[in-house]
C-alpha positions as CSV (number, residue, x, y, z in Angstrom):
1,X,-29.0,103.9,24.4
2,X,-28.4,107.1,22.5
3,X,-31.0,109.7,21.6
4,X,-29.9,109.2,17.9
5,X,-30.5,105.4,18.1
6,X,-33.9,106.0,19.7
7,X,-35.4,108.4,16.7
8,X,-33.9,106.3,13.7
9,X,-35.3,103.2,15.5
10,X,-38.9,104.5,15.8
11,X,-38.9,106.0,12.4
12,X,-38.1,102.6,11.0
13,X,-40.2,100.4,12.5
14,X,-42.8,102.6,11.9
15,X,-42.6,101.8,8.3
16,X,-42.0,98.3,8.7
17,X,-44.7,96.0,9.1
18,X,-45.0,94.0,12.1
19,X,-43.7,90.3,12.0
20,X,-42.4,87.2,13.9
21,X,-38.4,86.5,13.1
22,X,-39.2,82.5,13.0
23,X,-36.4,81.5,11.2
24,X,-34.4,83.1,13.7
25,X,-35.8,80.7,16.2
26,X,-33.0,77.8,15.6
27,X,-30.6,80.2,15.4
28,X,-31.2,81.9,18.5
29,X,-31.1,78.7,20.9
30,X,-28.2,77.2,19.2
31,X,-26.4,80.7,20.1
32,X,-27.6,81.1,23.4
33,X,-26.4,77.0,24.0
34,X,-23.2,78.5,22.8
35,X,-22.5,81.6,25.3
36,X,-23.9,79.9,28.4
37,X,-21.8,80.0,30.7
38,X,-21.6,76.6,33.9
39,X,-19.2,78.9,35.7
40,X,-18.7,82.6,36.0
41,X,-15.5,83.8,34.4
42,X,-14.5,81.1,32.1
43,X,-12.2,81.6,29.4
44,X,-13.5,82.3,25.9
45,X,-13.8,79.5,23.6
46,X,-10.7,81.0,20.7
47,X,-13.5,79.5,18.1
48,X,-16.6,81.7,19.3
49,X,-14.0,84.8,19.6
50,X,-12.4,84.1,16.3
51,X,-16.2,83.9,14.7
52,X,-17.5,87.3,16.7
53,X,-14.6,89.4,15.2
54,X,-14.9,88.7,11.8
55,X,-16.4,90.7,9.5
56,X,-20.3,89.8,9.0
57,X,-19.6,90.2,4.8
58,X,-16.9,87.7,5.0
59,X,-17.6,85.3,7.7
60,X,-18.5,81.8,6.8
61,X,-21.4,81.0,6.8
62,X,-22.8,84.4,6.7
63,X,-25.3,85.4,9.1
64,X,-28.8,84.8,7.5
65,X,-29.3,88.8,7.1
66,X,-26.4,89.3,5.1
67,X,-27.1,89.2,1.6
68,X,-25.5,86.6,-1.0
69,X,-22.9,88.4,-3.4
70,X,-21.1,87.1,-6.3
71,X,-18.7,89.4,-6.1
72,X,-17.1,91.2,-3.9
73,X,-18.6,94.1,-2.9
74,X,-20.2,96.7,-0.8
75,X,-23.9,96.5,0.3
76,X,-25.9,99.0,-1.3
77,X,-28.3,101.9,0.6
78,X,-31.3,99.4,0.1
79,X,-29.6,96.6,1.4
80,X,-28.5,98.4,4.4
81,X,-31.8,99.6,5.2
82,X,-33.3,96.2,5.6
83,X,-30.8,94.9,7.5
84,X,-31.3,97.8,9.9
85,X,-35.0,97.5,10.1
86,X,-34.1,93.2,11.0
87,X,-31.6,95.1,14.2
88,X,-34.1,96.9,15.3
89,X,-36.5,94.3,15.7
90,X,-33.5,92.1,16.7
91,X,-33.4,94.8,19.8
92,X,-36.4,94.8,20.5
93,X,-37.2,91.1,20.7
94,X,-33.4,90.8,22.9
95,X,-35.5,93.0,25.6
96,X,-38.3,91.0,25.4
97,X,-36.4,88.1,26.3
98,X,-35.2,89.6,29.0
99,X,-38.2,90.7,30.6
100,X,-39.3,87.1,30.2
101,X,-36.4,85.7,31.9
102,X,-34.7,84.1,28.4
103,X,-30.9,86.1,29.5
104,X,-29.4,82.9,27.4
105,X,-31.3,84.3,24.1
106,X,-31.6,87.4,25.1
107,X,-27.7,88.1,24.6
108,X,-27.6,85.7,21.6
109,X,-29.2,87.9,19.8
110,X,-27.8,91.1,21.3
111,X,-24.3,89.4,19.8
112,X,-25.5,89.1,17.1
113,X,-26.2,92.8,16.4
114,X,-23.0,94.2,17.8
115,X,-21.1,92.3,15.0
116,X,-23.7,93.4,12.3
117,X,-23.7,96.9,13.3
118,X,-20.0,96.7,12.1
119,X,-21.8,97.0,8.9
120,X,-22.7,100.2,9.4
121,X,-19.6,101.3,10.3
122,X,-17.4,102.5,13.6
123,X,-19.7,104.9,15.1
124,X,-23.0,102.8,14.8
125,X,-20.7,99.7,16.0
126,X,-19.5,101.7,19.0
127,X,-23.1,102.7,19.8
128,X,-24.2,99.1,20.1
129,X,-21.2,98.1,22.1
130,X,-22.0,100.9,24.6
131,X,-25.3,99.8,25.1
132,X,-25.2,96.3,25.1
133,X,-22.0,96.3,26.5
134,X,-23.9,98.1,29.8
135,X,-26.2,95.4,29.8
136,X,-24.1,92.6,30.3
137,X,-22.5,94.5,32.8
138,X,-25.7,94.8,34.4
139,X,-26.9,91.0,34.1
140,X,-22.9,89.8,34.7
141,X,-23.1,88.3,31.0
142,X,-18.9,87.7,31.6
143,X,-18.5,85.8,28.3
144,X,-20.5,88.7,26.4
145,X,-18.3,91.3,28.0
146,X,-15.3,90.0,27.2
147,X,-16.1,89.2,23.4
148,X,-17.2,92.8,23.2
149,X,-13.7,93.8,25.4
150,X,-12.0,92.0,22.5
151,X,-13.7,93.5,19.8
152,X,-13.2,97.4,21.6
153,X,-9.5,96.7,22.0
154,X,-8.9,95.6,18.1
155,X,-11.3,99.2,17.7
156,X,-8.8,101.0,20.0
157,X,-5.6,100.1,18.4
158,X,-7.0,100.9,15.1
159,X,-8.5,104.0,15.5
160,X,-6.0,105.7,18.3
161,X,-3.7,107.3,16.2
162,X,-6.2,109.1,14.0
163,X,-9.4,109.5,16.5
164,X,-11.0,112.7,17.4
165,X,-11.6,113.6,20.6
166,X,-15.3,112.8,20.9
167,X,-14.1,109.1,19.9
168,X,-11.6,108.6,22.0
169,X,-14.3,110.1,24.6
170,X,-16.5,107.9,23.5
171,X,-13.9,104.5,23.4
172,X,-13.2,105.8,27.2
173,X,-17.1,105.6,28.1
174,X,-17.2,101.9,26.7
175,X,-13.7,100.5,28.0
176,X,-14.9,101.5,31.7
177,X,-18.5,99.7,31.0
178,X,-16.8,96.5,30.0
179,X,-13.8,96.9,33.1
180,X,-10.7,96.9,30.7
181,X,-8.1,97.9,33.3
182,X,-5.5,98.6,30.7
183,X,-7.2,99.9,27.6
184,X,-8.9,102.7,30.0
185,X,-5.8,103.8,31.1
186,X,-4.4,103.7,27.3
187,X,-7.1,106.0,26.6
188,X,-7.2,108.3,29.7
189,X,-4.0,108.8,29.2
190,X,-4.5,110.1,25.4
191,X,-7.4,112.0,26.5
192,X,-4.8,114.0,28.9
193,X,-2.4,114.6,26.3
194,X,-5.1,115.8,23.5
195,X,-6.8,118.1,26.0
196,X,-6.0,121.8,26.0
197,X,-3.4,121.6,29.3
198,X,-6.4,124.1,30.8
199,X,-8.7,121.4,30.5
200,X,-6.9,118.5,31.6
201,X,-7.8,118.5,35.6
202,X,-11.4,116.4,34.6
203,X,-10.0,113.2,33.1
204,X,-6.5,113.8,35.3
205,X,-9.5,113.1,38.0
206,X,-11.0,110.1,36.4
207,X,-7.6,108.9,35.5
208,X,-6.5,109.2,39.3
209,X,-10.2,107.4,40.3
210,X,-9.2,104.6,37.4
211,X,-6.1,104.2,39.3
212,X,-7.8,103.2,42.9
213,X,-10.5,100.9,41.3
214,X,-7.9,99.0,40.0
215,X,-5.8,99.1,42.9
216,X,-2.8,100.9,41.5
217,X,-2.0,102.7,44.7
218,X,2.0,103.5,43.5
219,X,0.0,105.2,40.1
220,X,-3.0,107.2,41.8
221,X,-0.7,108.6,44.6
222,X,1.6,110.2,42.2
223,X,-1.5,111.7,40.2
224,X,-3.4,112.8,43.4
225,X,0.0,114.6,44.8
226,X,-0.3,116.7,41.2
227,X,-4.2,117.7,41.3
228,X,-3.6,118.4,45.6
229,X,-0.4,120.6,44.4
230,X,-2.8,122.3,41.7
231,X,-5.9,123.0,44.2
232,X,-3.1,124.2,46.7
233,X,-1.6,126.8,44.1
234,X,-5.2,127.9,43.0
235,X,-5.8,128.5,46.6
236,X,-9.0,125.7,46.3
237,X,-9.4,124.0,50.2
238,X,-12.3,122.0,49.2
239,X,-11.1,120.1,46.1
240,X,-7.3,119.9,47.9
241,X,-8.9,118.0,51.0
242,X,-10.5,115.5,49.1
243,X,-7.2,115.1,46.7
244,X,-5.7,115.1,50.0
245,X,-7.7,112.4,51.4
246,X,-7.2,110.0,48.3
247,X,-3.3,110.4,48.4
248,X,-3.5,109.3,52.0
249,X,-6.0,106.5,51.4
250,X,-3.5,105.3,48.5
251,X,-0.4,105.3,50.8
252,X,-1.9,103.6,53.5
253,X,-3.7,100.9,50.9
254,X,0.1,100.3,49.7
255,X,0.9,100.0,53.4
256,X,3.3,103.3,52.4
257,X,2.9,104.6,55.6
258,X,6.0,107.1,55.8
259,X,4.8,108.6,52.6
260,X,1.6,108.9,54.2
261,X,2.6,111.3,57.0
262,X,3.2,114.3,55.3
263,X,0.0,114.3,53.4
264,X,-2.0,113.3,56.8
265,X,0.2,116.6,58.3
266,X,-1.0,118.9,55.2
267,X,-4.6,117.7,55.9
268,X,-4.4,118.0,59.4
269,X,-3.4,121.9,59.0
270,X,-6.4,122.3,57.1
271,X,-8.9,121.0,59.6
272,X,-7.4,123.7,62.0
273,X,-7.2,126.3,59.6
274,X,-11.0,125.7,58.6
275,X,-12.8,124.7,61.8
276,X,-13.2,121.4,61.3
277,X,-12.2,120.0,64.7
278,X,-14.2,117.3,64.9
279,X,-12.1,115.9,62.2
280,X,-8.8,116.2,63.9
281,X,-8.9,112.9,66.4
282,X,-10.1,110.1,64.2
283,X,-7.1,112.2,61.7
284,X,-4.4,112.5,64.5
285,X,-5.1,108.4,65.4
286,X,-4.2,107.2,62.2
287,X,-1.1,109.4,62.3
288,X,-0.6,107.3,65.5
289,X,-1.4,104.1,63.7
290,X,1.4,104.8,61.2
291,X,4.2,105.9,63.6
292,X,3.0,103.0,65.1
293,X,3.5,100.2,62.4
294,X,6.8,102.1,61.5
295,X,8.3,101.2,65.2
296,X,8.4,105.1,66.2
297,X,6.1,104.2,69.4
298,X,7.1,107.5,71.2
299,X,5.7,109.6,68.2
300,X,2.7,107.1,68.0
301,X,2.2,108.0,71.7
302,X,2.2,111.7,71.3
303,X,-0.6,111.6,68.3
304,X,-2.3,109.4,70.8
305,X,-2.2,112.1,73.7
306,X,-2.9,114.7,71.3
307,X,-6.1,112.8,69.7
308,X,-7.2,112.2,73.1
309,X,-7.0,115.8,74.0
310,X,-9.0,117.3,71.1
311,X,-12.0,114.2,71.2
312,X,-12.0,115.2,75.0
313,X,-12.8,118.6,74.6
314,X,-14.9,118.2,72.0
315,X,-16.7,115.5,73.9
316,X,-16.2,112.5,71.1
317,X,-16.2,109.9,73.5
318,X,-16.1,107.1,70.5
319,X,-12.3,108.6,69.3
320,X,-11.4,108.7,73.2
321,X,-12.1,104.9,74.0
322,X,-10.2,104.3,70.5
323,X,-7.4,106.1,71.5
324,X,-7.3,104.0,75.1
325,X,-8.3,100.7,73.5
326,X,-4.7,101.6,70.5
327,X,-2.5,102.9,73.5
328,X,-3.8,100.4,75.8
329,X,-2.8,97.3,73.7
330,X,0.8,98.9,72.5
331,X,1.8,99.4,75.9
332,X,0.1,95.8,76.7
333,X,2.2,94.3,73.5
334,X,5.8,96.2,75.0
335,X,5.2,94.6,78.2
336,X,4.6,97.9,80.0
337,X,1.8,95.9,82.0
338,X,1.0,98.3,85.1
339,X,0.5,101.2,82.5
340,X,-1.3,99.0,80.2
341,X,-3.6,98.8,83.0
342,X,-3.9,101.9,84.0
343,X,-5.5,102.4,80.1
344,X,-8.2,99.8,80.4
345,X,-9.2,101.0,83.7
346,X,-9.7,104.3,82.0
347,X,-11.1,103.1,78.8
348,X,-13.8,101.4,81.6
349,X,-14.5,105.0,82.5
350,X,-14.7,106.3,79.2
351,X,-17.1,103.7,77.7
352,X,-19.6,104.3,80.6
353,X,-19.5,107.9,79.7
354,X,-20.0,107.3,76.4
355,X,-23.2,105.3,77.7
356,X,-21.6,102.7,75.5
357,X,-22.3,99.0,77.2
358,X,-20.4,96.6,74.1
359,X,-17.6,99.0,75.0
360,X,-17.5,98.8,78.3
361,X,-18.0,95.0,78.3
362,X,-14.8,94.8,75.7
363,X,-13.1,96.8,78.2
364,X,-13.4,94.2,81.0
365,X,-12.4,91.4,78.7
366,X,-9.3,93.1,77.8
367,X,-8.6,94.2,81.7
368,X,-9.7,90.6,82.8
369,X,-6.9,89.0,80.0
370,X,-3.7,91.0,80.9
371,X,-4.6,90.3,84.7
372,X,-4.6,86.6,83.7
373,X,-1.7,87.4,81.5
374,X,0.2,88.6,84.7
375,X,-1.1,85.9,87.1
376,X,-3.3,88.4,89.2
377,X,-6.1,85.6,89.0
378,X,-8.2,87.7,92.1
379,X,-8.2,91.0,90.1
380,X,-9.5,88.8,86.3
381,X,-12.0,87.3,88.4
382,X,-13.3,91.1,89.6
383,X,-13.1,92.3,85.9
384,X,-15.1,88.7,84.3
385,X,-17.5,89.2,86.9
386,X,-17.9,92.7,86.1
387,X,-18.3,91.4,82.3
388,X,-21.1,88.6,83.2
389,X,-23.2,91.6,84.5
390,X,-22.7,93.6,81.3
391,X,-23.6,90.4,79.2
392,X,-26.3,89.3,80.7
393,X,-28.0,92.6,80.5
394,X,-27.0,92.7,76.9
395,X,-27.6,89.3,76.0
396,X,-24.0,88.9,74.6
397,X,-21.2,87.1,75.0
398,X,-22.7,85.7,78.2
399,X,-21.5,82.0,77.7
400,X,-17.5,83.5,77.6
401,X,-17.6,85.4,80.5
402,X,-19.4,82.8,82.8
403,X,-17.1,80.4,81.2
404,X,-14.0,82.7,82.5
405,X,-15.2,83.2,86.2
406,X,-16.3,79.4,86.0
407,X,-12.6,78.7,85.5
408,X,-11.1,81.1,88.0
409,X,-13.5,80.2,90.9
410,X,-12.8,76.3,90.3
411,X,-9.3,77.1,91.3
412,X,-7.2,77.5,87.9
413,X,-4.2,78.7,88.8
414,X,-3.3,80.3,85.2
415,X,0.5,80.6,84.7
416,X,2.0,83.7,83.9
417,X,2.4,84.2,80.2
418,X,6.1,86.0,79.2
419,X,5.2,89.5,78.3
420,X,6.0,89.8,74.8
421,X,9.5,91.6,73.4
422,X,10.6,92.5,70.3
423,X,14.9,92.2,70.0
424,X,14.9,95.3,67.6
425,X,13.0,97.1,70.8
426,X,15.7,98.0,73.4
427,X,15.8,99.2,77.1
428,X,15.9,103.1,75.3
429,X,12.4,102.1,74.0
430,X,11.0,101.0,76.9
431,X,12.5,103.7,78.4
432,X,10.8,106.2,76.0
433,X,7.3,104.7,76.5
434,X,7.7,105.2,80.5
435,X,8.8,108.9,80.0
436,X,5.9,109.6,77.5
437,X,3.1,108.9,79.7
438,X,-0.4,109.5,77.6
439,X,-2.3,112.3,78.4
440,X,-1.6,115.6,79.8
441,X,-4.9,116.5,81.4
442,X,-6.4,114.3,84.4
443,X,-8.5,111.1,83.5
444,X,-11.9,112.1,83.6
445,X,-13.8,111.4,86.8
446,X,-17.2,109.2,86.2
447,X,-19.4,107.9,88.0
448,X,-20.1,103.9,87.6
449,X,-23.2,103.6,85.7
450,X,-25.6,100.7,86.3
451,X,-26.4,98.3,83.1
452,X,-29.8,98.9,81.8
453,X,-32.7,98.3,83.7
454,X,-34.3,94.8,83.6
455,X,-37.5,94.0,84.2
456,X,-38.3,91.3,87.5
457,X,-36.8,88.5,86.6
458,X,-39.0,85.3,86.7
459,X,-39.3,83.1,89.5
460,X,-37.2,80.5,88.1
461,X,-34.8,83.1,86.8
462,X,-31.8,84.3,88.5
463,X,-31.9,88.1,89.3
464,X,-29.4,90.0,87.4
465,X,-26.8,92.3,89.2
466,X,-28.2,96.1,89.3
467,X,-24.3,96.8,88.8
468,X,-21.1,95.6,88.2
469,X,-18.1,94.9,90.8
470,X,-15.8,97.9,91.0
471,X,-12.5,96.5,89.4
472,X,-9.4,98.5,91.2
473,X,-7.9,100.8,89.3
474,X,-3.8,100.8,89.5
475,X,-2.8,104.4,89.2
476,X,-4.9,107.9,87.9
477,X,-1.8,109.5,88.9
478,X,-1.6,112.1,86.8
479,X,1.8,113.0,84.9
480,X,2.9,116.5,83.6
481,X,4.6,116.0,80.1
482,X,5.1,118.4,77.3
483,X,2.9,120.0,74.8
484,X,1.4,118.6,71.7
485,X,3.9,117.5,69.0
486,X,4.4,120.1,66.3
487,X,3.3,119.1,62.6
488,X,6.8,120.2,61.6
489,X,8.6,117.8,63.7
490,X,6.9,115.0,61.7
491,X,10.5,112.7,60.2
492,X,10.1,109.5,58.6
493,X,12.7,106.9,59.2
């Protein structure tokens, strides 16, 4: 509610005598009966719309504050005043309501207003849809906020060619309340193009953040690669990382994930140039992730390695077991089981030292599944037995992993499941994947690590395993391969 508002109201009713609207009373339910709505987002009835945007000194019947004319004509000064002394009062008894609960009448009479304020003309009209309009936003009036939508759109194409720039600001301010996807950009837009070109960044911003809120990711790529260009030529890192970050988050939304690549490369370069290395891993993995859903496995592979490298020094244990859990599965999904395993027997190692005993338990689960997958039934049996320890010490999960070993030690002989292949992969893939082992450095030796500690267990409760069974690793064997990809190597297909 405006400051303006606020003083003329309080003058006003200071000089108005204090009284009950009782005639208003029939009105008010019959209204309210009207914009009820059973379900949310139901279409306007064309009637109610068709009644809300006429104008009050014309509409049949006229609204009971409207004065009787037998002519044609325009209310006079004295006639305007006591109609605004009535919306005042009309306010004040709409907040009322709402304190008490009454929404229904509440808004009835807040409707009401809005279309009488067009007496007053376009700026006292606009000042009631911005406030009202935010609280029907706020009590998700739908029907209210699309009448008022309706109404700010006939405004808008009206007004647009001859506005100033504080009413197109202030059109902008009241389109966004009431969510009108297309008439915000309509205006954003117009804003841009009256604003000196010096002054543009601010709504090119809010035109960009209009964009993603309405999901046009094509739209608030193009505009974030212009404001990331700008804070790159005015030599500004902190406002071209964020740009950065919201042309990336576009691409990947529209699944654009070439496009993506060089913006993650640009933003990646920054990081290194300002120190912030504990933003390069979880950075470099969803580089990986998009070489990745692309097909380019080998690149994925290297922005695995190199992500695993920087979270290993820096001791981010989380981004190392995400890097094992992404290269594990790939390599599980190409059929390369032996170095699929390898990975899960190292993620094992790398959830312990990350003290981290969901992870660890996850890690069994996926070692105990290929081993099934491959029909190594002794070595799933080792890894679910490992994972009832974990479970029971965590309460979690418990009934799945005793339900695995329950099947294994009864004698199921699982049958080998084909490893999965993709035609469009060939032999040169494959190839690739074996050439390009993961990391460069040797796995990191840890020590097994003992579950929590539980308390004595009760007479007539099983004891639960201090530890769980060692599950054989299939190879640490280390493999020399070359350095870290360079940024500028980075192609799309």
């Amino acid at each position: 509610m405006s400051v303006d508002f606020n003083l003329r109201k309080q003058l006003l009713l200071k000089r108005q005598p204090q009284r009950i609207f009782g005639f208003l009373g029939t009105l008010v339910l019959a209204i309210a009966g009207t914009l009820s709505l059973p379900a949310y987002a139901q279409r306007i009835d064309p009637v109610l719309l068709d009644a809300f945007l006429t104008d009050p000194l014309v509409a049949e019947p006229k609204d009971p504050l409207v004065p009787d004319t037998t002519v044609e004509r325009t209310l006079s000064p004295l006639e305007l005043y006591e109609i605004e002394l009535e919306l005042f009062q009309m306010d004040a008894q709409a907040q009322q309501l709402l304190l008490d609960g009454q929404s229904d009448e509440a808004f009835a009479l807040w409707i009401r207003e809005v279309q009488l304020r067009r007496l007053f003309g376009v700026e006292a009209e606009l000042e009631a849809l911005e406030r009202i309009g935010q609280q029907a936003w706020n009590g998700q009036r739908d029907q209210e906020i699309r009448l008022m939508a309706a109404r700010v759109k006939r405004i808008w194409l009206a007004e647009k060619a001859i506005a100033s720039l504080e009413r197109v600001e202030t059109l902008a301010r009241i389109a966004q309340i009431l969510r009108m996807r297309d008439t915000s950009t309509e205006i954003y837009q117009q804003l841009i193009a009256m604003t000196a070109a010096e002054d543009q960044h601010a709504w090119q911003v809010v035109l960009a953040d209009h964009y993603l809120q309405w999901f046009d990711f094509a739209n608030a790529a193009q505009l974030y690669t212009t404001l990331a260009e700008r804070a790159k030529t005015q030599g500004n890192t902190l406002e071209r990382t964020e740009y950065l970050k919201h042309l990336i988050y576009s691409h990947q939304e529209a699944k654009q994930y070439a496009q993506a690549l060089p913006a993650q490369a640009e933003l990646l370069s920054l990081y290194r140039t300002t120190g912030q290395s504990d933003r390069e891993p979880p950075l470099e993995i969803d580089m990986a992730r998009n070489f990745r859903a692309m097909g380019v496995y080998s690149k994925a592979v290297d922005y695995y390695q190199l992500a695993y490298a920087t979270a290993q020094k820096l001791e981010l244990y989380g981004h190392v077991s995400t890097v094992l859990k992404d290269l594990g599965d790939l390599y599980a999904e190409q059929g390369l089981t032996n170095e699929a395993l390898s990975i899960y027997n190292l993620l094992v190692r790398a959830e312990q030292q990350a003290y981290n005993q969901f992870g660890i338990l996850e890690a069994y689960d996926r070692l105990g599944q290929l081993y099934l997958n491959i029909g190594d039934t002794e070595n799933a049996l080792i890894a679910f037995r490992a994972g009832v320890a974990f479970s029971e010490s965590l309460q979690y999960r418990e009934a799945y992993f005793r339900g695995e070993v329950a099947k294994l030690s009864l004698g199921a002989d699982p049958q080998p499941q084909p490893s999965p292949t993709d035609p469009s992969l060939g032999d040169t893939l494959r190839d690739d994947l074996r050439d390009n082992p993961p990391f460069d450095a040797s796995p990191v030796e840890i020590e097994p690590m003992d579950p929590d500690p539980v308390e004595e267990a009760a007479p007539d409760e099983p004891a639960v395993p201090a530890a769980p069974p060692e599950v054989e690793i299939i190879t640490d064997e280390t493999v020399e391969v070359e350095g870290a990809p360079d940024l500028e190597d980075i192609t799309t297909p």
